[in-house]
C-alpha positions as semicolon CSV with decimal commas, in nm:
position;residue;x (nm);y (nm);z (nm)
1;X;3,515;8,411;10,478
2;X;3,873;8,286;10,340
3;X;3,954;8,235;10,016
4;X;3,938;7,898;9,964
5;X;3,545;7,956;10,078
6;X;3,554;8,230;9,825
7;X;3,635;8,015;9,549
8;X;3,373;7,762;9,587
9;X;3,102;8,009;9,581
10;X;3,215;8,204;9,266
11;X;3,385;8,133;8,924
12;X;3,796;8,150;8,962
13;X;4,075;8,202;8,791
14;X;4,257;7,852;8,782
15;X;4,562;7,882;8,616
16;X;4,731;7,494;8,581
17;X;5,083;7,382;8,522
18;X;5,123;7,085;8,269
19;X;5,457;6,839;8,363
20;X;5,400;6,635;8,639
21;X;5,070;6,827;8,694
22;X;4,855;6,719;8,470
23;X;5,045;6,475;8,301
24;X;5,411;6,285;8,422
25;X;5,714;6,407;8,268
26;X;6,011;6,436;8,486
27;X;5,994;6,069;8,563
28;X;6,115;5,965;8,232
29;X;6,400;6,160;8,264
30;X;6,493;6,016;8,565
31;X;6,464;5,686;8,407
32;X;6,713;5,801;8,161
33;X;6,986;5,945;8,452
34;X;6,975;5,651;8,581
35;X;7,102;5,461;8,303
36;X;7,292;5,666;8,192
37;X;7,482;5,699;8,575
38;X;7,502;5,329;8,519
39;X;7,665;5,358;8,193
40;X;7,930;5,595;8,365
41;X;8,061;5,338;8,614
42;X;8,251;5,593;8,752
43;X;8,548;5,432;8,946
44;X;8,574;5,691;9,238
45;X;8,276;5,848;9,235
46;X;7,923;5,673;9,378
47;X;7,554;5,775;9,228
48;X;7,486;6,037;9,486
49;X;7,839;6,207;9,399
50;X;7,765;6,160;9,039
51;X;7,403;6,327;9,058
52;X;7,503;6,581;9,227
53;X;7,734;6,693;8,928
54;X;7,480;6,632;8,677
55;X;7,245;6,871;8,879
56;X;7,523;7,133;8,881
57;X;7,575;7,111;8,526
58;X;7,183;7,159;8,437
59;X;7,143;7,436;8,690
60;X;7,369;7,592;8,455
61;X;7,278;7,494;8,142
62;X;6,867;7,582;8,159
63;X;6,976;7,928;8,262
64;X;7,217;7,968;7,962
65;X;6,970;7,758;7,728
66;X;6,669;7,697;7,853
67;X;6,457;7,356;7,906
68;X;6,387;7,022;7,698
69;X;6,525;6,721;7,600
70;X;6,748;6,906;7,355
71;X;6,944;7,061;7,695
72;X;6,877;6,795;7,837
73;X;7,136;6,587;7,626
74;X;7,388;6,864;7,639
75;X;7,399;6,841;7,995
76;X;7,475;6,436;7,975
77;X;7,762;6,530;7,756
78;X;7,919;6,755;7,928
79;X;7,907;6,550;8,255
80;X;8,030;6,272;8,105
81;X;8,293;6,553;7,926
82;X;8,354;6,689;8,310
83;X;8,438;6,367;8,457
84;X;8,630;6,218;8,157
85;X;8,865;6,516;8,154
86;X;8,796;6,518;7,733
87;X;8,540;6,587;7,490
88;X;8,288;6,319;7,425
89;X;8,341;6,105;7,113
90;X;8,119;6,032;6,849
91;X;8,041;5,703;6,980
92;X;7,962;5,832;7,331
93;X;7,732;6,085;7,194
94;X;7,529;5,814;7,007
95;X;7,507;5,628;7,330
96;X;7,372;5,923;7,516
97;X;7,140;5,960;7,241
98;X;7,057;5,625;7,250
99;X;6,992;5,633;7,616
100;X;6,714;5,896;7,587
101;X;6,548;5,779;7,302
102;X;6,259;5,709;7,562
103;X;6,201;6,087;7,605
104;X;6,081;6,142;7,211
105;X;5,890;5,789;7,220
106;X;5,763;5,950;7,550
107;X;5,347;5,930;7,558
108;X;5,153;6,176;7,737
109;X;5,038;5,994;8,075
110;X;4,784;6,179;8,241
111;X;4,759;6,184;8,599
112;X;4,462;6,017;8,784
113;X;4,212;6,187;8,805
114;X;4,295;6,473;8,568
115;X;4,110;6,415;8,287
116;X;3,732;6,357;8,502
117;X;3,842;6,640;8,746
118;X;3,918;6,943;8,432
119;X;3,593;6,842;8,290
120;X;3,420;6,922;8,634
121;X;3,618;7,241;8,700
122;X;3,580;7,354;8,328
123;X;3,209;7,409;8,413
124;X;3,246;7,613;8,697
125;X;3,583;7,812;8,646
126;X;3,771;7,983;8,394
127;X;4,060;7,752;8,321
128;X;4,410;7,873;8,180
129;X;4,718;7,688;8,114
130;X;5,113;7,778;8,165
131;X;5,383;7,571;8,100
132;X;5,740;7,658;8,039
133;X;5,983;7,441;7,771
134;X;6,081;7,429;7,438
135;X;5,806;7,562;7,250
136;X;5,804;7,254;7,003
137;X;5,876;6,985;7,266
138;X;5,557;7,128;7,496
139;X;5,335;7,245;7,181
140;X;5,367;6,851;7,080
141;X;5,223;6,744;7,462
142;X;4,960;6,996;7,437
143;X;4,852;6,877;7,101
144;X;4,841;6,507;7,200
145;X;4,730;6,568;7,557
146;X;4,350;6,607;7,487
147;X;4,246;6,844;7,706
148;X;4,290;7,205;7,562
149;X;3,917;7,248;7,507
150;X;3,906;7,309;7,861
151;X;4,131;7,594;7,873
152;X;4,037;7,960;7,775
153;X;4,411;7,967;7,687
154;X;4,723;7,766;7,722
155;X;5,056;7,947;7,693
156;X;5,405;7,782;7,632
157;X;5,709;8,048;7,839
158;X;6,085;8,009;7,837
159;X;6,045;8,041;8,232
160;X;5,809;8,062;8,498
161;X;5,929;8,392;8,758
162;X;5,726;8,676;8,921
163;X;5,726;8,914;8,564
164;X;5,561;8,597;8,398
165;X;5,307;8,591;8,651
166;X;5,235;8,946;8,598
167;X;5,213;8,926;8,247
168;X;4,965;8,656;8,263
169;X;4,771;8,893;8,495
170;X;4,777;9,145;8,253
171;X;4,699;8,949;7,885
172;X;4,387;8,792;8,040
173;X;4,283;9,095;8,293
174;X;4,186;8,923;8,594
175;X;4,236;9,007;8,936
176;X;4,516;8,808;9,076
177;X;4,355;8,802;9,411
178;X;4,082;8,594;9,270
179;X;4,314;8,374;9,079
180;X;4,460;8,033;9,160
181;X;4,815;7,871;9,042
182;X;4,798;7,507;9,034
183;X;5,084;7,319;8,994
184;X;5,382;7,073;9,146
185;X;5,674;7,323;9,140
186;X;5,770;7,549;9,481
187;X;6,019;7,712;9,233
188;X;5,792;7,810;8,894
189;X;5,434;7,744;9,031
190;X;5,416;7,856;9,370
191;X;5,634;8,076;9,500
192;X;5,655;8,337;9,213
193;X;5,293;8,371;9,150
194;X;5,207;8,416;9,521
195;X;5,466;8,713;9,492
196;X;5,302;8,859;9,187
197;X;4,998;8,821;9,422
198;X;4,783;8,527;9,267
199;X;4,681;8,224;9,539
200;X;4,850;7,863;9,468
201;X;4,800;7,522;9,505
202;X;5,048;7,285;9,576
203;X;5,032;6,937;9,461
204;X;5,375;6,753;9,551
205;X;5,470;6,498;9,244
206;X;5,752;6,275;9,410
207;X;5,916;6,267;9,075
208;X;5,958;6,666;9,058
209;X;6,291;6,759;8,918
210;X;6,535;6,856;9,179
211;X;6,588;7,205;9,047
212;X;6,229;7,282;9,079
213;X;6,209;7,221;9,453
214;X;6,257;7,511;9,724
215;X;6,124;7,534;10,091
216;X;5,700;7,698;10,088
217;X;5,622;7,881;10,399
218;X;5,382;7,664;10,589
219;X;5,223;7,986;10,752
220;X;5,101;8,137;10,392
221;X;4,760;8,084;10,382
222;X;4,720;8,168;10,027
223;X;4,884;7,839;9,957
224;X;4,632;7,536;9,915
225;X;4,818;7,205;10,012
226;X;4,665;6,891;9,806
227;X;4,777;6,568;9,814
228;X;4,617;6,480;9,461
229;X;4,448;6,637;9,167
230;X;4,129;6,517;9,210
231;X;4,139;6,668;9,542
232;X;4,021;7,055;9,345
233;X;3,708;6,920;9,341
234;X;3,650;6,953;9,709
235;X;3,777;7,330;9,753
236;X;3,650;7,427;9,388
């Protein structure tokens, strides 16, 4: 019997990301680099040349500071700082500010599907939730999301890596053999907790963040492949 058999016969582990996996996110600040790449008009470079400094910059910046909109802005500021060859004035920063109002006016979107599907799985599984962010910034989608009462727990990290995983494991006690992490992210969701041992499943969000993406083994057969979120229903 394999383990995706396993889990429809017995109560699981499922262990769900939030951003862009139960709800979008990243797509609103893509919204926002674009305009704001616009706003640039860079006279040498094109988009793709542009981007690809941006990505740089925030590579760097969420390992020095972490995630959320907060970082987010710094790393506008210093690309436009980067490619300007000066510090930002005070009028550019209010324009970059002004650019992302959208991500505070942001409402939680659910994906389709999510809302129906939880209810179904809540019934049959014991449901947890981990998402990494700015505690504030992710406590405020979790409070307007309206869907904790499915989750035994919901935890808010600084980052998602193989210790996290294993800490998880270890606050709640379950066998990470018997466990499932759900989420869009090859870099935070999948990859890590199949090395701290836990199964995955991987349901691609064409508006993941750049930085979150990295190549999945297509042998691993502890890694469900789902092409949307209503899809659990079938294997769980």
């Amino acid at each position: 019997m394999t383990v995706e058999q396993a889990a429809r016969r017995q109560a699981q582990v499922l262990i769900f990301d939030a951003d862009d996996t139960l709800w979008e996110n990243n797509v609103v600040f893509e919204r926002v680099i674009d305009d704001f790449l616009a706003w640039l008009d860079h006279p040498t470079l094109d988009r793709v040349e542009l981007r690809a400094v941006l990505d740089d910059i925030e590579r760097a910046n969420t390992v020095a500071h972490g995630y959320g909109s907060k970082v987010f802005l710094r790393s506008l500021a210093d690309c436009l700082e980067r490619l300007r060859e000066r510090p930002a004035t005070a009028a550019e920063r209010q324009e970059i500010d002004r650019l992302a109002v959208a991500l505070v006016e942001h409402r939680v979107e659910l994906m389709p599907g999510v809302a129906d599907a939880l209810d179904e799985l809540a019934g049959r599984h014991d449901l947890l939730l981990l998402t990494k962010g700015d505690q504030v910034e992710q406590q405020r989608k979790l409070d307007a999301c309206g869907l904790l009462h499915h989750f035994r727990a919901a935890h808010i990290v600084a980052e998602k890596n193989v210790d996290t995983y294993r800490w998880l494991v270890g606050e709640h006690g379950f066998d990470p053999a018997g466990a499932w992490m759900i989420g869009n992210s090859p870099r935070s969701d999948i990859l890590p907790a199949r090395a701290a041992g836990l199964n995955a499943v991987f349901i691609p969000n064409e508006n993941t963040w750049v930085l979150e993406d990295d190549e999945l083994d297509p042998t691993d057969g502890g890694v469900l492949r789902l092409a949307a979120f209503r899809d659990l229903l079938r294997h769980f």
